[in-house]
N, C-alpha and C positions, 0 to 999 in steps of 0.2 A: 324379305325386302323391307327396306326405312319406311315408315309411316310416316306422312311430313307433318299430322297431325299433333306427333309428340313434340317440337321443335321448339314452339310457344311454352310449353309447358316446361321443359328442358332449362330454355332460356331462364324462365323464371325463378328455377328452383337454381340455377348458378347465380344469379345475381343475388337471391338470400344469402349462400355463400359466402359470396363475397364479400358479404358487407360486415365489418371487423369486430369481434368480440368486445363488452364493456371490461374496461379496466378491472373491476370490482371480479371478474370471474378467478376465483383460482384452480389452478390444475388439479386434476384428483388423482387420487392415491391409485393404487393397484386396483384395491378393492371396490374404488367407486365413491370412497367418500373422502372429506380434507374438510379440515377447520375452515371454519367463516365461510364453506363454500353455502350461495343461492341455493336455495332447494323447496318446491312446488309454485307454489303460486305466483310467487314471487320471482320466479327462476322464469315460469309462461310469460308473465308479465314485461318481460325483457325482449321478448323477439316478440309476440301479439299483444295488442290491448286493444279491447271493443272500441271501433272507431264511435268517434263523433259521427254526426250526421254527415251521411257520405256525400250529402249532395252542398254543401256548403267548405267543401274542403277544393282547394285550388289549386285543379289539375294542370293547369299550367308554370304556376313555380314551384308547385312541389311542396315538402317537408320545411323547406328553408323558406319557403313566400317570398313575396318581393323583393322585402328589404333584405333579402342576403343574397339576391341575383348578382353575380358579376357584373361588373360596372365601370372598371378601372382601367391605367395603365398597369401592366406585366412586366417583370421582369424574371427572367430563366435564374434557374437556380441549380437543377441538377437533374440528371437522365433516370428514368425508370426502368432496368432491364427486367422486372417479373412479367409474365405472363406474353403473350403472340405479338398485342398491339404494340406501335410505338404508344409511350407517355415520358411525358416528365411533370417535374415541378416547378412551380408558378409562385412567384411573390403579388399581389398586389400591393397600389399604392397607401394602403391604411395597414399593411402588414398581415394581411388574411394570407394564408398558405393554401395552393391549388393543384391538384391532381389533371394534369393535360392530358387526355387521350385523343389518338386520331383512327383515322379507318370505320369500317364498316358496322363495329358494334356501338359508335359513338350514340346514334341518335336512338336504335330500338332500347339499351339499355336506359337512356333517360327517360323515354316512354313507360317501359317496361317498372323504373324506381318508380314511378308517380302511379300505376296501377297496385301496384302494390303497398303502397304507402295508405292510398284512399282505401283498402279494408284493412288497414290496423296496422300492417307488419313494418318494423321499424325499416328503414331503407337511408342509405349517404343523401347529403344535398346534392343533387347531381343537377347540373344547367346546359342546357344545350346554347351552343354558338353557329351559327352558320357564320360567321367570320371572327375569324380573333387574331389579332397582332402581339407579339410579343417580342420585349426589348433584349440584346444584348442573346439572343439565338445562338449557340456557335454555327460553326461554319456547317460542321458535319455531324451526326449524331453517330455513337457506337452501335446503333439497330439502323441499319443502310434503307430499311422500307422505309421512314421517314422520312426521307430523301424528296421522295413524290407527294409528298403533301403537304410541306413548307416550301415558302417561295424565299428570295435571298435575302428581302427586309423582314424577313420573322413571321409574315399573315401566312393564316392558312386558313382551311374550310372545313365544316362542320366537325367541331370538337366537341366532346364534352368537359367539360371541368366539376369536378368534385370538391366541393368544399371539407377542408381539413378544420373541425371541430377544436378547440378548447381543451388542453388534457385528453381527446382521443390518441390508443393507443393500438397497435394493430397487436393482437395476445396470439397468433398462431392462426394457423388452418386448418379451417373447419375438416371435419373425420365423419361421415354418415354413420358409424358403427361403433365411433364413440364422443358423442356426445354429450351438452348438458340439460339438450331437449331429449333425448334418449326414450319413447313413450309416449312424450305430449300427445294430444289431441290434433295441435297445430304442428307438429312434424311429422305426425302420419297423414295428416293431410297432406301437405306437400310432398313429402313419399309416393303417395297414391297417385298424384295429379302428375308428377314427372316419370314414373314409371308405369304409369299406363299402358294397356294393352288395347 
């Protein structure tokens, strides 16, 4: 029988996942190694670094803080088919580039980025909206579940939006069995915490 226990821990080990390799990694050889690739400390230091004081870090905006909360008008730019959720993408008015998600993972995954951000592990600016408008919607989206959660002038309810970084670039998907944390300290941790018995 499913243990509902493991569920938290699951969640959190896909959203590390998820969240998209630095530019700077290159792919390794056969054997496990490639020029210029990160390697030890340097390599940990990419996915954990000993937080600050955890109690002065601001679990309400997150990694991004305030000033890089959404704030603006939207304008649609193009549909997202990876993964279950509907998403697409988002311009704002100062030209920030935004990752739209709706449904049901919207708001635990922006919970879930800011608990993990606050002990070390790098995590997206992710913002939760319980209403957001956005301009120039098509009529229809090619994923039909969006359907039910956009109204015909563009608002809809509890979204998240991801702020798309500066030179961020998405380098592939992640591999549990091969990786460039492959050992750490910090990916046996999360190993252990998501595959709990």
């Amino acid at each position: 029988m499913y243990n509902h226990r493991k569920i938290p821990s699951l969640f959190v080990a896909a959203l590390l996942l998820s969240v998209p390799a630095p530019a700077g990694w290159k792919k390794r050889d056969k054997d496990g190694t490639s020029a210029g690739e990160i390697t030890g400390n340097e390599l940990v230091n990419v996915l954990w670094r000993e937080p600050t004081d955890i109690r002065s870090r601001n679990l309400y905006y997150g990694p991004g803080g305030e000033e890089h909360q959404p704030h603006s008008t939207f304008t649609f730019e193009k549909e997202d088919l990876d993964g279950a959720n509907p998403k697409f993408v988002v311009r704002d008015e100062n030209g920030v580039k935004w990752k739209v998600k709706l449904g049901v993972e919207a708001k635990p995954e922006t919970v879930a980025s800011r608990l993990v951000w606050a002990v070390g592990y790098y995590t997206n600016e992710d913002y939760f909206l319980p209403e957001l408008r956005v301009k120039e919607m098509p009529a229809h989206l090619k994923r039909r579940s969006a359907a039910k959660f956009i109204e015909a002038d563009g608002s809809m309810r509890n979204v998240r939006l991801k702020r798309y970084l500066e030179g961020e670039k998405k380098a592939g998907s992640w591999g549990w069995r091969n990786d460039p944390f492959a050992g750490s300290r910090e990916q046996l941790h999360l190993r252990r915490e998501a595959f709990a018995r």
